[in-house]
C-alpha positions in Angstrom: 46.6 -64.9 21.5 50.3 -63.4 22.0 52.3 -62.8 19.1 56.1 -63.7 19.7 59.1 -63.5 17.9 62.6 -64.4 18.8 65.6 -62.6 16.6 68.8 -64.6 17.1 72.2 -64.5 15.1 73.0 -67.8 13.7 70.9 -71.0 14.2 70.6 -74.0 15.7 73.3 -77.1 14.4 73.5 -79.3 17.1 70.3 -81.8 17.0 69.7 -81.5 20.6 68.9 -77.7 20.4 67.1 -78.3 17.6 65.2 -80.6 19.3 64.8 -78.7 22.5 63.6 -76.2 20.5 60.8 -77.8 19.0 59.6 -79.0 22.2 59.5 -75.4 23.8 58.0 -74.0 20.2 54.9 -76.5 20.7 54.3 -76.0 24.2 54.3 -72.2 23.6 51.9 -72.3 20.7 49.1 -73.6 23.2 49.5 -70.4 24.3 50.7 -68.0 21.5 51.9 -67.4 17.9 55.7 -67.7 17.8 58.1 -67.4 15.3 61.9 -67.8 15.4 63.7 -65.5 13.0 67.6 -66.3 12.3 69.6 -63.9 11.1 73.0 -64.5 9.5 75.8 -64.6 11.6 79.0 -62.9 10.6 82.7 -64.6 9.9 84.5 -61.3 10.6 86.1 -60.1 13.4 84.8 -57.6 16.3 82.7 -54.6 15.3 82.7 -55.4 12.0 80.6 -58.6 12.4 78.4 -56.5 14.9 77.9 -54.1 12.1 77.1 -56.7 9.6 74.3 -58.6 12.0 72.8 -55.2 12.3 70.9 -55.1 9.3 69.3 -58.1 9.7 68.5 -57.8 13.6 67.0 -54.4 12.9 65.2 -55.6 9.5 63.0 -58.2 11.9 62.2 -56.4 14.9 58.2 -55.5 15.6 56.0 -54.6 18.1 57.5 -54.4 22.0 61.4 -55.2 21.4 63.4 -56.9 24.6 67.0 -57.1 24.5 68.5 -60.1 26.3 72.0 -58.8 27.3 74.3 -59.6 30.1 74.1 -55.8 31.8 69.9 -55.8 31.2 68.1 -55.8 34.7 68.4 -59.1 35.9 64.6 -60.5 35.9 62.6 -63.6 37.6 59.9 -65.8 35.6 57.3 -63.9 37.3 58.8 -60.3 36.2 58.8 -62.1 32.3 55.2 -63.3 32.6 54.5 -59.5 33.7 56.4 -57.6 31.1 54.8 -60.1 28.2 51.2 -58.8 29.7 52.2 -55.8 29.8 53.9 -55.2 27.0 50.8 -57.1 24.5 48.8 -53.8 26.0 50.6 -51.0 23.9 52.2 -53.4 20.9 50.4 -55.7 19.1 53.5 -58.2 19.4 56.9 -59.1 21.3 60.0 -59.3 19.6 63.1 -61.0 21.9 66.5 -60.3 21.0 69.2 -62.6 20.8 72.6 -61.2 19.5 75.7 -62.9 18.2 78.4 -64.1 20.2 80.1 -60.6 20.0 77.1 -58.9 21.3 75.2 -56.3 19.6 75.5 -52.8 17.8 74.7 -49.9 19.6 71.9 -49.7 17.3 70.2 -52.6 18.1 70.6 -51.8 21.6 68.5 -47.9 20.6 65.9 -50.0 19.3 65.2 -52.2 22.0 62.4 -50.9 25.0 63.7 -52.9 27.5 67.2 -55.0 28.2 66.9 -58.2 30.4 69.1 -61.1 31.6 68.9 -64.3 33.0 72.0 -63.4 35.0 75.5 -62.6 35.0 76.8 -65.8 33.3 77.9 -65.9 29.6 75.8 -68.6 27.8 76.7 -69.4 24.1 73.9 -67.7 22.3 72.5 -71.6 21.2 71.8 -72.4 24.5 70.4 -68.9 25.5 67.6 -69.5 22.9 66.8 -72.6 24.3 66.9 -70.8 28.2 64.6 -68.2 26.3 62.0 -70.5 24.7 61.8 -72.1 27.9 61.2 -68.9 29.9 58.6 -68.1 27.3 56.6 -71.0 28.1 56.9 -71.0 31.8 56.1 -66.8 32.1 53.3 -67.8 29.5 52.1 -71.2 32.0 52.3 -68.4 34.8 49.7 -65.6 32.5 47.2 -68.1 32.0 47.3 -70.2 35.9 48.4 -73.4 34.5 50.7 -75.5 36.7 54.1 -76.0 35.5 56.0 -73.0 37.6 57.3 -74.1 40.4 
């Protein structure tokens, strides 16, 4: 079974996300352990919330780290389901990473093996974990040939 973790700044207010969330964390533990970390987001301004979200970001990664950021290589579901398989090979878990709404530092960007995004858009980081769970489970229907992909 995959181990998964998701590091996001902030967390989830609005009931819908939570609620989309829970969905997407129960069809995904058919499949795999996951576990949704939230780090504190920061009140300040620019880098120096950045530099405060570090510590926290950088205190929960493990295993293969993927950076979801706006310049990463733009990926399909298929290319997800392929880098979670290959990935559980070398590391004995995934860690995704979700930053704050003013990015990352360029720490957390050192740490990460691989950068990805779902495109060229700006979502608010709330709704990019939801995107993210949902990829999850489809790139995770897709390893294991059940039919949900389309």
């Amino acid at each position: 079974m995959y181990k998964i973790n998701v590091v996001c700044v902030g967390n989830l207010k609005d009931k819908f996300f939570k609620d989309a969330q829970e969905e997407y964390l129960k069809r995904i533990s058919r499949f795999a352990e996951i576990t949704v970390i939230e780090c504190a987001e920061s009140k300040e301004d620019g880098v120096n919330a950045v530099i405060k979200e570090e510590n926290g970001i950088l205190a929960a990664l493990k295993g293969f780290v993927i950076l979801l950021d706006i310049g990463g290589t733009l990926i399909t579901s298929e290319d997800l389901a392929s880098t979670i398989q290959k990935a559980v090979i070398t590391q004995p878990q995934i860690t995704f990473v979700i930053g704050g709404s003013r990015g990352v530092s360029d720490k957390v960007r050192a740490s990460s093996m691989q950068k990805i995004s779902f495109g060229r858009i700006t979502l608010p980081h709330r709704l990019c974990r939801i995107v993210l769970e949902e990829q999850i489970y489809r790139g995770l229907c897709i390893i294991n040939n059940v039919p949900y992909h389309k």
